[in-house]
C-alpha positions, 0 to 999 in steps of 0.5 A: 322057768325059775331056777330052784336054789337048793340048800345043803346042810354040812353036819361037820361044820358048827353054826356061825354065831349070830350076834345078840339082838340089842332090842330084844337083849334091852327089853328082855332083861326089863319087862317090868320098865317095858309095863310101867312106860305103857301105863304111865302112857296110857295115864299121859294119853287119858289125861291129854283126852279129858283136857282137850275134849269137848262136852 
């Protein structure tokens, strides 16, 4: 049989605190850089297909 682990909640302790996530820290503060990268990927990828493609 599997042993059940049970978690106790102190209420008298505070939370540790976590560290910020670097990702989320850099994208969040810029979603209008985060947009312009995949629009010009996009254009960059469009480009490359029209290029390469055979009639």
């Amino acid at each position: 049989m599997a042993e059940v682990r049970t978690i106790r909640i102190d209420s008298n302790r505070p939370a540790p605190r976590r560290r910020p996530d670097p990702v989320k820290a850099a994208v969040g503060a810029r979603p209008d850089r985060v947009a312009m990268w995949a629009v010009l990927l996009g254009v960059f990828l469009t480009v490359v297909a029209a290029a390469t493609g055979h009639a």
